[in-house]
C-alpha positions in Angstrom: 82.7 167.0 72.1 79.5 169.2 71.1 79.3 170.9 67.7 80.5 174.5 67.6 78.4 176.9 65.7 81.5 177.0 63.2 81.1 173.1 62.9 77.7 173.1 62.3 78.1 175.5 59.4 80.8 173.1 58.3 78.4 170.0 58.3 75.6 172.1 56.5 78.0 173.3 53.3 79.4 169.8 53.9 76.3 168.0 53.2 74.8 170.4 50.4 79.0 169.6 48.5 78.1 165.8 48.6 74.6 165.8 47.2 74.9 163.9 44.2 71.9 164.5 41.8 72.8 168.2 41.9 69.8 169.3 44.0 70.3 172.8 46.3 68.1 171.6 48.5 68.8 169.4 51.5 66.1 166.8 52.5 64.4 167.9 55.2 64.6 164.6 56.5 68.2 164.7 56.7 67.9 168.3 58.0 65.6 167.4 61.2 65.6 163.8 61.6 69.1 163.2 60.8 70.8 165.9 62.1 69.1 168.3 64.6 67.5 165.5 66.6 70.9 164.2 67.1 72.4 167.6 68.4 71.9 168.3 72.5 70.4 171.4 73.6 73.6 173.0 73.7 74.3 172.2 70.0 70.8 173.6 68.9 71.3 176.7 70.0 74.4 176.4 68.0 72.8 175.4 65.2 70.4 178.3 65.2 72.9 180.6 65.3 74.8 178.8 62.6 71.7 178.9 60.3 71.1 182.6 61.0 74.9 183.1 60.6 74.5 181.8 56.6 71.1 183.3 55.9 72.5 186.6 57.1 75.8 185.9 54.6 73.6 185.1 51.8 75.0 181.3 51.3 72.0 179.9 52.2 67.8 180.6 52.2 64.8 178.7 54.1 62.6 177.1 52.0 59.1 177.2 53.5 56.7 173.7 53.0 55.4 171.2 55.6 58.5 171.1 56.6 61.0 174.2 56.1 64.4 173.3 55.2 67.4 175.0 53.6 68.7 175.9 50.3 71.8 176.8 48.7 72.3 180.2 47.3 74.2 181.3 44.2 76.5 182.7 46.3 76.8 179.8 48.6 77.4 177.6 45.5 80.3 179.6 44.7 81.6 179.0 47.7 81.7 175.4 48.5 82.2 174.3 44.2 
């Protein structure tokens, strides 16, 4: 079954609530290598969506580097703790 945009939110908050040292920033190994290599083209567009769905909501921000990833919010930590 491919990932819904919903899900794919779901997966994201789910992965920055089980980060253990605390950090509101996802690996960006986890982020592209883990994750979005593993979704089909389908599921990418989903996830695009899904990203610009949480930016736009404020839960979440892109961090820019050699490789962009994403970061929790204030209000996005509210949410999921």
């Amino acid at each position: 079954m491919s990932k819904t945009s919903k899900g794919i939110k779901r997966d994201i908050l789910g992965k920055f609530r089980s980060l253990s040292d605390g950090s509101d920033v996802l690996s960006p190994r986890w982020l592209l290598k883990d994750y979005w290599q593993r979704l089909t083209v389908y599921e990418k567009d989903n996830f695009n969506r899904a990203v610009s769905e949480l930016i736009h909501k404020g839960l979440v921000e892109i961090v820019t580097g050699r490789i962009p990833t994403l970061k929790l919010t204030d209000k996005g930590s509210d949410l999921i703790f």
